[in-house]
Structure formats: structure tokens, C-alpha cells
Backbone bond lengths (Angstrom), bond angles and torsions (degrees), N, CA, C in turn:
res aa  C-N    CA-C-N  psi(-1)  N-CA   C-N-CA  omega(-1)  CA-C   N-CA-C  phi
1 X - - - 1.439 - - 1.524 108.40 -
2 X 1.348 111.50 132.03 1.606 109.74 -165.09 1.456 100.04 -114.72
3 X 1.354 147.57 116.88 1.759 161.99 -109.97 2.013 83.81 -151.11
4 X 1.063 107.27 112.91 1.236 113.26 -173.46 1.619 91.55 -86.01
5 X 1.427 119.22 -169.41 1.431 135.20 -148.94 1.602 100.21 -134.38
6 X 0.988 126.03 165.08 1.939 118.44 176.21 1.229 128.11 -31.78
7 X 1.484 98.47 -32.87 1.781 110.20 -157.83 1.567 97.21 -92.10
8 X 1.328 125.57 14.31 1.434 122.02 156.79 1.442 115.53 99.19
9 X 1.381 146.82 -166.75 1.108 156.46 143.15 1.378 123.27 -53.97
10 X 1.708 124.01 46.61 1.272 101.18 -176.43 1.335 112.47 -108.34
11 X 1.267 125.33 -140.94 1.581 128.85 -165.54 1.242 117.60 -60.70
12 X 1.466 116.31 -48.54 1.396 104.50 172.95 1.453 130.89 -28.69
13 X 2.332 106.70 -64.00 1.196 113.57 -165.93 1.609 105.23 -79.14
14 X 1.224 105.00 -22.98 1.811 94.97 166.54 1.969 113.61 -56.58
15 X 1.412 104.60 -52.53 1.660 96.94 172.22 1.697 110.46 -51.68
16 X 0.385 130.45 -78.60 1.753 149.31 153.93 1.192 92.75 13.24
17 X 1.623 130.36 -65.70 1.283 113.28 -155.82 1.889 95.46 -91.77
18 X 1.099 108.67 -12.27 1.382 121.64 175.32 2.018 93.32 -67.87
19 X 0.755 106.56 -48.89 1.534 103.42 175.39 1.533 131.58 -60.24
20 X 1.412 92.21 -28.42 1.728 112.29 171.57 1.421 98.28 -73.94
21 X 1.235 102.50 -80.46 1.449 102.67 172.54 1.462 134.73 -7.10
22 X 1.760 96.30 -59.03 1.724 105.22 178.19 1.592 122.80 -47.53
23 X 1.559 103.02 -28.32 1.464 129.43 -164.85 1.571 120.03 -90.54
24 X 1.773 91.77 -7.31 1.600 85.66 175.74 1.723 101.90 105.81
25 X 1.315 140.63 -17.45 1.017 148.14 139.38 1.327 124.94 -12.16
26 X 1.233 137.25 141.09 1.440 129.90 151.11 2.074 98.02 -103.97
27 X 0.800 100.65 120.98 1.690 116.33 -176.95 1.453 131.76 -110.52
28 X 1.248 112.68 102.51 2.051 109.12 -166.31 1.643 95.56 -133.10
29 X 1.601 99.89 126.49 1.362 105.46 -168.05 1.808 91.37 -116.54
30 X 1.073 103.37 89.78 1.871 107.13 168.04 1.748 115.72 -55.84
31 X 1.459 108.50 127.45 1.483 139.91 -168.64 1.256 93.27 -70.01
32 X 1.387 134.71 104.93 1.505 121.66 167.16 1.533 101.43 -84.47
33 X 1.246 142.13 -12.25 1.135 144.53 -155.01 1.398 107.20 -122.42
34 X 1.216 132.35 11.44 1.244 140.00 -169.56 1.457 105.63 18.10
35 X 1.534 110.29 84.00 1.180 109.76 171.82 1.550 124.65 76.62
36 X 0.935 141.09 -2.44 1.733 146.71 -158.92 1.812 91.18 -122.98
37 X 1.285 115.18 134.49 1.452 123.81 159.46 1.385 110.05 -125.29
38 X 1.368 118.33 153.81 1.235 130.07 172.28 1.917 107.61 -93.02
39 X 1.292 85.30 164.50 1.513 105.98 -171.23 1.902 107.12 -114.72
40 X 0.977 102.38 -48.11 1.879 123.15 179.73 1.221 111.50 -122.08
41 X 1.243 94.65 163.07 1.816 113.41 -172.85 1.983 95.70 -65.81
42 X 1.296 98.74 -53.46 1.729 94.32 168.41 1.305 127.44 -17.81
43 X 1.659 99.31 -76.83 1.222 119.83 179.53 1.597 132.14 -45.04
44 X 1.711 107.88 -53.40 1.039 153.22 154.98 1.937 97.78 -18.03
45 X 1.311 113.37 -86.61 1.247 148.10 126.03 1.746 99.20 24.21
46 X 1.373 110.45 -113.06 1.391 117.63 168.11 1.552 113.37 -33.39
47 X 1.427 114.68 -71.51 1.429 110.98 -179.84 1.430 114.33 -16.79
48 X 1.429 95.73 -79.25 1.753 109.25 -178.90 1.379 128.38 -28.48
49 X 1.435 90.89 -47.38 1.693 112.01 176.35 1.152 110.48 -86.61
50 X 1.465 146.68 -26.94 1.460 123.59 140.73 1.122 133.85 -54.77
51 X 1.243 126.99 -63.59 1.275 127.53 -163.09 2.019 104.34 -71.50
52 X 1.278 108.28 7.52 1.727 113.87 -174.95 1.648 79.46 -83.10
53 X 1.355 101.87 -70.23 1.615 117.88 174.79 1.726 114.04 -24.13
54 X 0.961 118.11 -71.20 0.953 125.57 -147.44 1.895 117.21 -87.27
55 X 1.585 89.87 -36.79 1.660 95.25 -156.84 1.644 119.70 -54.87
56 X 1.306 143.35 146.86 1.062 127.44 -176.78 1.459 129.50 -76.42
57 X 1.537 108.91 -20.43 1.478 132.73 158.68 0.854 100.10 -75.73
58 X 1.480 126.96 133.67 1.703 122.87 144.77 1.576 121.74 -74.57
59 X 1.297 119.84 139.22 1.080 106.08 -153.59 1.322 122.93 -73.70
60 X 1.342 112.49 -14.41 1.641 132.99 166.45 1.524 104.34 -47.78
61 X 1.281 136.60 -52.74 1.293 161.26 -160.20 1.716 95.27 -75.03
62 X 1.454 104.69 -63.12 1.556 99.74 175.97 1.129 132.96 -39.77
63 X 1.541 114.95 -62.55 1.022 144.16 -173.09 1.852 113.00 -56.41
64 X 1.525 102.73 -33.04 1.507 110.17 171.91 1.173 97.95 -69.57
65 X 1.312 116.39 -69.87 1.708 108.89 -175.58 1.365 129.92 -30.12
66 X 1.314 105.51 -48.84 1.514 128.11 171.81 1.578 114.98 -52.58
67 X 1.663 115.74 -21.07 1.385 127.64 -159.67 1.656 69.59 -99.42
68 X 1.408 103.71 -95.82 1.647 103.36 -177.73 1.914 133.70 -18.55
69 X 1.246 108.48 -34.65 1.320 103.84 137.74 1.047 155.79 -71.48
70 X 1.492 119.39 -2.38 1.660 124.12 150.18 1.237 109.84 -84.74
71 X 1.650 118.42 -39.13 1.549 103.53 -175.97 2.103 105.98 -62.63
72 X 1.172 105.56 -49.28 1.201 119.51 -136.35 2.027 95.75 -73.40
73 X 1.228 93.83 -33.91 1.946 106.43 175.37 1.681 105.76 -79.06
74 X 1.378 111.50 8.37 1.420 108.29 -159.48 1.312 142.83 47.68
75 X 1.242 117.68 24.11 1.471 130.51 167.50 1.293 117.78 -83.85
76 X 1.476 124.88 -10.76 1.618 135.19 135.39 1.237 145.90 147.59
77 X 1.879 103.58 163.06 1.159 112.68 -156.62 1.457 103.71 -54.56
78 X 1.204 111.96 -63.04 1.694 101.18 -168.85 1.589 94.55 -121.42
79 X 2.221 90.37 158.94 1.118 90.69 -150.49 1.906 104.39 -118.79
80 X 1.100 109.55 131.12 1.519 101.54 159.31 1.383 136.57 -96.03
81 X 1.601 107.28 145.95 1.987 85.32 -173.05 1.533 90.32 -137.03
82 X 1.102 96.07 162.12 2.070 97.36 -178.00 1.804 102.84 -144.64
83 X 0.844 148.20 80.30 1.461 163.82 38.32 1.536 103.97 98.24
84 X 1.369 124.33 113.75 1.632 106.42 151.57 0.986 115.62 -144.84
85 X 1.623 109.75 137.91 1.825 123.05 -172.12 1.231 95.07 82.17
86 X 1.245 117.71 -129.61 1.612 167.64 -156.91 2.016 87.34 -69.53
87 X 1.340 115.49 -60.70 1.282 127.55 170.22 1.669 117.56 -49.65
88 X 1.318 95.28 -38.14 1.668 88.35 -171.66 1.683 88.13 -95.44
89 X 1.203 156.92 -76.52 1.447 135.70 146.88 1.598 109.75 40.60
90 X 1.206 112.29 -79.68 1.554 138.70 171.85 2.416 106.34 -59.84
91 X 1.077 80.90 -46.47 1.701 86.94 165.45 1.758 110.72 -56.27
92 X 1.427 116.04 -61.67 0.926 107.22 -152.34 2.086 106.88 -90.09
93 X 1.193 104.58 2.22 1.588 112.33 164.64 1.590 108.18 -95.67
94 X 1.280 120.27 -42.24 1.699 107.99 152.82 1.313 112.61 -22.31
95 X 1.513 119.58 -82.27 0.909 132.58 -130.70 1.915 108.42 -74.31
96 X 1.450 95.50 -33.36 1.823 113.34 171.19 1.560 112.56 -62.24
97 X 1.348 115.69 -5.38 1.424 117.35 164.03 1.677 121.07 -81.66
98 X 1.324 123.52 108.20 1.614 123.76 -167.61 1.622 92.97 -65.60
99 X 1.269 108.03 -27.92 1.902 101.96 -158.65 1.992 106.61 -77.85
100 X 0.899 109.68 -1.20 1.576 126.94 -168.19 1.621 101.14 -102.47
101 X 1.359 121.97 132.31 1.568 124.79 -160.89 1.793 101.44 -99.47
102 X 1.765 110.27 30.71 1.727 92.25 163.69 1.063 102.18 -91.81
103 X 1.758 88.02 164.06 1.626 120.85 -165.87 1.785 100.61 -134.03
104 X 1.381 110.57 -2.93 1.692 105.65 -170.69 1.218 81.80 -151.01
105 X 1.695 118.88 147.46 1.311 132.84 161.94 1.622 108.42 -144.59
106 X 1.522 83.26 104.32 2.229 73.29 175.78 1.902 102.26 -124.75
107 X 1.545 98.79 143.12 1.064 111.07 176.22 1.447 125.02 -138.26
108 X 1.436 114.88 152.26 1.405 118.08 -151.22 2.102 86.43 -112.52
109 X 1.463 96.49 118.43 1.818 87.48 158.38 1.564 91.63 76.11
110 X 1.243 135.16 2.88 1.664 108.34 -161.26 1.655 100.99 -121.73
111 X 0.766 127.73 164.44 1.662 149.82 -171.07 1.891 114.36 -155.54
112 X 1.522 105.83 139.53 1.385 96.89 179.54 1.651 90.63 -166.90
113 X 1.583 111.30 121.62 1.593 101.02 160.52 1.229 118.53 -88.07
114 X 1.763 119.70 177.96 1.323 114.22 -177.00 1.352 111.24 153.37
115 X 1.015 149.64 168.08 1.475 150.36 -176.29 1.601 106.35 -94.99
116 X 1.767 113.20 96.85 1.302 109.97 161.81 1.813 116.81 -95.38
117 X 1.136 105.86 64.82 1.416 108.33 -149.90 1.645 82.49 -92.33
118 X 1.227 111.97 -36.36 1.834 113.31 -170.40 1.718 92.37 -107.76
119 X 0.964 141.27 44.49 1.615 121.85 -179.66 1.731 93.06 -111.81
120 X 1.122 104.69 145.85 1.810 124.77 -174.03 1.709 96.83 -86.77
121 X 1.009 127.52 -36.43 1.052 146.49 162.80 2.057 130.69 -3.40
122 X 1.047 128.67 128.24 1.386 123.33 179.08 1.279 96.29 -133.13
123 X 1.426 115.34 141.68 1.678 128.96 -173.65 1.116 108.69 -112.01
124 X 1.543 100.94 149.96 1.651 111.48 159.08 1.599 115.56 -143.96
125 X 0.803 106.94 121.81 1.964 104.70 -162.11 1.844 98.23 -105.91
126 X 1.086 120.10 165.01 1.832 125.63 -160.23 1.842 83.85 -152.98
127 X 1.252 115.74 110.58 1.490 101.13 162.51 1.584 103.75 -140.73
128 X 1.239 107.55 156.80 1.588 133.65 166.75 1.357 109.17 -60.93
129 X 1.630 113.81 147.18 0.897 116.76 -165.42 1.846 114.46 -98.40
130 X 1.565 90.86 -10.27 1.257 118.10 172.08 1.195 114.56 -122.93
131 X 1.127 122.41 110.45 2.087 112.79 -165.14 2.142 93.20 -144.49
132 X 1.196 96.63 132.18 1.392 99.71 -176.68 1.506 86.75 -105.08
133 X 1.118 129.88 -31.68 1.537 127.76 163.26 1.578 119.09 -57.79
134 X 1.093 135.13 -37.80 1.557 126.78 -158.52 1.420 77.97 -140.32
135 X 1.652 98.81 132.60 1.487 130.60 139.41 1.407 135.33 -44.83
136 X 1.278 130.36 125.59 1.361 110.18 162.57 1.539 108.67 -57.34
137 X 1.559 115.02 -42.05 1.342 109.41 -174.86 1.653 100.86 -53.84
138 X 1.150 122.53 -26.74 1.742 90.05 -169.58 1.084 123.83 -89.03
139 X 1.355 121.02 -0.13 1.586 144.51 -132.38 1.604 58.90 -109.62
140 X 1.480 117.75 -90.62 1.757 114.41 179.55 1.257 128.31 2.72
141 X 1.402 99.32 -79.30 1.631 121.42 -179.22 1.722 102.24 -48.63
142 X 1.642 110.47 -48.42 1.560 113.23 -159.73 1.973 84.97 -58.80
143 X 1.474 112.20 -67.00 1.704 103.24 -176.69 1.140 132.11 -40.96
144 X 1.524 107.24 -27.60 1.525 123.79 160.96 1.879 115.94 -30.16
145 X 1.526 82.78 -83.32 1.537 113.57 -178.23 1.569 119.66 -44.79
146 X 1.515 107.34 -22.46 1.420 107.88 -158.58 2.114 88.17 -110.63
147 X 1.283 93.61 -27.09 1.641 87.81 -170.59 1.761 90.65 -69.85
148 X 0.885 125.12 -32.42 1.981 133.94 -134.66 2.023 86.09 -91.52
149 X 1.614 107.58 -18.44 1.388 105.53 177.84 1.559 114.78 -127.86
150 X 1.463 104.59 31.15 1.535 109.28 166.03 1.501 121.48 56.70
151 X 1.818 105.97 30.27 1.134 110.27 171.57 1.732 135.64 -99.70
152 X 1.316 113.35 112.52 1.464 87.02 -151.81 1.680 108.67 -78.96
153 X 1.581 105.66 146.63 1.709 107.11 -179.26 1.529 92.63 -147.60
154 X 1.409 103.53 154.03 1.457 126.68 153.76 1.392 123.03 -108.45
155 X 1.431 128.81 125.30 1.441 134.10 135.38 1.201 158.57 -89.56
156 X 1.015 116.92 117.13 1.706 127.71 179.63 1.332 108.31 -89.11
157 X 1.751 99.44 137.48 1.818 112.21 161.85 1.363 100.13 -137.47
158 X 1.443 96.50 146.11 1.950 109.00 -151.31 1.865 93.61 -117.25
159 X 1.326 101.82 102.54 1.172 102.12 176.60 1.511 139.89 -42.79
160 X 1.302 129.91 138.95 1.663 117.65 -169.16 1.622 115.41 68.99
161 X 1.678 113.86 8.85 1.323 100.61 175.79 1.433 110.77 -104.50
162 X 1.462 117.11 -178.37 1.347 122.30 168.92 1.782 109.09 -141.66
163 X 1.280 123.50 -178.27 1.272 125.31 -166.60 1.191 127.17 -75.78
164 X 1.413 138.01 92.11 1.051 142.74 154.13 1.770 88.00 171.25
165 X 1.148 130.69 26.34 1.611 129.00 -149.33 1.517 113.51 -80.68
166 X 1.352 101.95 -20.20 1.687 116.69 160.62 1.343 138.53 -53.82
167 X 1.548 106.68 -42.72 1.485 138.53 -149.04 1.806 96.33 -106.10
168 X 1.246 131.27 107.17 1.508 162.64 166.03 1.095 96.79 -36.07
169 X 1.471 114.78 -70.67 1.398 107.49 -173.22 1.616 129.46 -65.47
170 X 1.544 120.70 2.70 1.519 126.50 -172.91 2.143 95.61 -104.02
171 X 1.178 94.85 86.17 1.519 92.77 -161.36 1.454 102.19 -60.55
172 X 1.458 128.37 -43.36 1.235 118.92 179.73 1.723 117.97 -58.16
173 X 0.942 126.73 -19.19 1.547 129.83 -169.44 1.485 98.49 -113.13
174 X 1.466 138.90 -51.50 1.104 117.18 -157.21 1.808 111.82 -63.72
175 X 1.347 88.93 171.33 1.913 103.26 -154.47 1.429 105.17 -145.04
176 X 1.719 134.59 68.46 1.151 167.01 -105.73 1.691 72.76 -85.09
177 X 1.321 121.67 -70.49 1.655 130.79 -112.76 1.767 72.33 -86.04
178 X 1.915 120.77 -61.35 1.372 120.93 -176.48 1.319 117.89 -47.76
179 X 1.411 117.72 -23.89 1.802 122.32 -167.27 2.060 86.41 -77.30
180 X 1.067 97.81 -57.37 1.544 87.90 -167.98 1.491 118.10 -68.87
181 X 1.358 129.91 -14.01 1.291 134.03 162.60 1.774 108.55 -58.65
182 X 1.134 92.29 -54.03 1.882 111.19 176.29 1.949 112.37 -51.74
183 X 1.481 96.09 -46.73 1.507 84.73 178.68 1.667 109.75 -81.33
184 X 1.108 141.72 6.07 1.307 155.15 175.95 1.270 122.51 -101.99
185 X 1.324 101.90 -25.51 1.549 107.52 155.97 1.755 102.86 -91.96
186 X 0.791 118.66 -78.84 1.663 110.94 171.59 1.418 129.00 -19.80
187 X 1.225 123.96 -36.45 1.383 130.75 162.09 1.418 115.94 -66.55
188 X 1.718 108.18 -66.32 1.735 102.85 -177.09 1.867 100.20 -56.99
189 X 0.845 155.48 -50.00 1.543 156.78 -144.86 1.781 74.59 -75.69
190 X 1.387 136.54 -75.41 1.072 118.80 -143.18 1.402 112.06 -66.74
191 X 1.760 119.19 -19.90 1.094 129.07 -150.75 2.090 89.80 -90.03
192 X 1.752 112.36 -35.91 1.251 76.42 -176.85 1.264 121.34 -95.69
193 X 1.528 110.23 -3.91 1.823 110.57 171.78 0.937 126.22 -78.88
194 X 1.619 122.22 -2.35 1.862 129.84 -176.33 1.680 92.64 -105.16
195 X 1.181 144.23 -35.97 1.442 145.19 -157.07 1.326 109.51 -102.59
């Protein structure tokens, strides 16, 4: 399950799951925005904060459903989700649910504390080396939290990058040579905790 980032459901995370896909994947990237993408951090911004406001699903609620519809249509037993920003945020409260069947959680840019003391869960975190979004302190705290509950994860920080450094379409930030190191680590991690 691929957890889009502020700027909504647009082309990128649709290629993305088109990329899972290519690999043999079954890939479902849930619309937190029902349809609406942002263009600017502005925009981005409001969006978020409306549709948090507003939506009639909460998105916590969605997102289970969305889990429960791969298990439940049989498209599968266990589940992986890979998260970025705002998306992986949403990754890493998935994943603190014992009753939810992930087994892989990778996230790009994202940080979240919390008790993974019961999560089934295996991590892989992708961060910038320059992030006005994520802390080193939290990046800390996040290893904290995950060592303190016997979860095993790996992290990478991709030198000379900054936040959004994955994503093609953020022309000022993306970071060609780190994006493709990132999806190569992201693939083998998913390939040996789902198989």
C-alpha cells in the first residue's frame, strides 16, 4: 500500500504503484484527498487542513479499510505499506496496530513516536540529509522507540539531499542517483519481508 505525501494522489504515486506493480506487486495507493492535489507548499498546507476538517471518513478509519480490503478480497495475507512525509506519518500509526497484518513499513522523510511494542511490523526509513521537516532528534527518538520494542529496522540518509528527494516530480529537490539507490533498497527490504 503506497500512503501518498501532502501534495495528494498525483502522478508520481500513481507511477509508483505502477512500479510495484511492474515487480510483481499487487499495489493500492488510497486517495486521502479524494481526488484534489496540491501544486505548492501553500496549497498543500490548506488541503491537508481541510479535508482533516472536513472529510466524512476519518482517515485512520480509511486507511484500515483500505488494509482490510487487500486482506479481505484476497489480494493479501500480509501487508506492506511505504509512506512519504505526511504518508509515512500515517505508515508508522498503521503499523502500531497489532490487529492489522503488516510485516514491512518503509518510509521516505517520515518520523513518528509511539509504542511499537506489539507491531508485527519490520522498518525501513529513507531520510534527507537536509530535512527542514524531520529532526535528527526524531529520527533518534523514532530508533529509540523501535529498538526499546524489539523491532528490527534499518536507516538510510542520502547525502546532499533534501525533502521530497525521491519524488520526480519536485524538480528542485529530487536527487536522481539517491532516488534510485532508495528504490533498491525499498524493493529488496520489501522483497525479503513479504516472501
Amino acid at each position: 500500500m503506497v500512503l501518498h505525501s501532502w501534495w495528494g494522489l498525483n502522478r508520481f504515486f500513481s507511477d509508483l504503484c505502477d512500479r510495484f506493480a511492474g515487480q510483481g506487486f499487487m499495489a493500492l495507493a488510497p486517495d486521502l484527498y479524494d481526488g484534489r492535489v496540491a501544486g505548492t507548499v501553500d496549497e498543500a498546507r490548506r488541503l491537508r487542513a481541510k479535508v482533516t476538517a472536513s472529510r466524512k471518513e476519518p482517515a485512520y478509519k480509511y486507511l484500515i479499510r483500505m488494509i482490510d480490503k487487500l486482506r479481505n478480497e484476497g489480494w493479501a495475507d500480509a501487508v506492506g505499506v511505504v509512506g512519504f512525509s505526511m504518508g509515512g506519518h500515517w505508515a508508522y500509526w498503521l503499523a502500531q496496530r497489532p490487529e492489522l497484518p503488516i510485516v514491512a513499513t518503509v518510509t521516505f522523510y517520515a518520523v513518528r513516536n509511539g509504542d511499537y511494542s506489539r507491531s508485527q511490523s519490520a522498518f525501513q526509513g529513507h531520510f534527507a540529509e537536509t530535512d527542514e521537516w524531520v529532526s535528527p532528534t526524531g529520527i533518534r527518538n523514532l530508533e529509540r522507540s523501535l529498538s526499546k520494542a524489539g523491532r528490527p529496522f534499518e536507516f538510510h540518509t542520502y547525502p546532499g539531499t533534501g525533502h521530497w528527494f525521491f519524488e520526480d516530480d519536485r524538480a528542485s529537490a529530487f536527487e536522481p542517483k539517491a532516488a534510485q539507490l532508495a528504490w533498491t533498497r525499498t524493493f529488496d527490504f520489501l522483497m525479503r519481508k513479504m516472501l
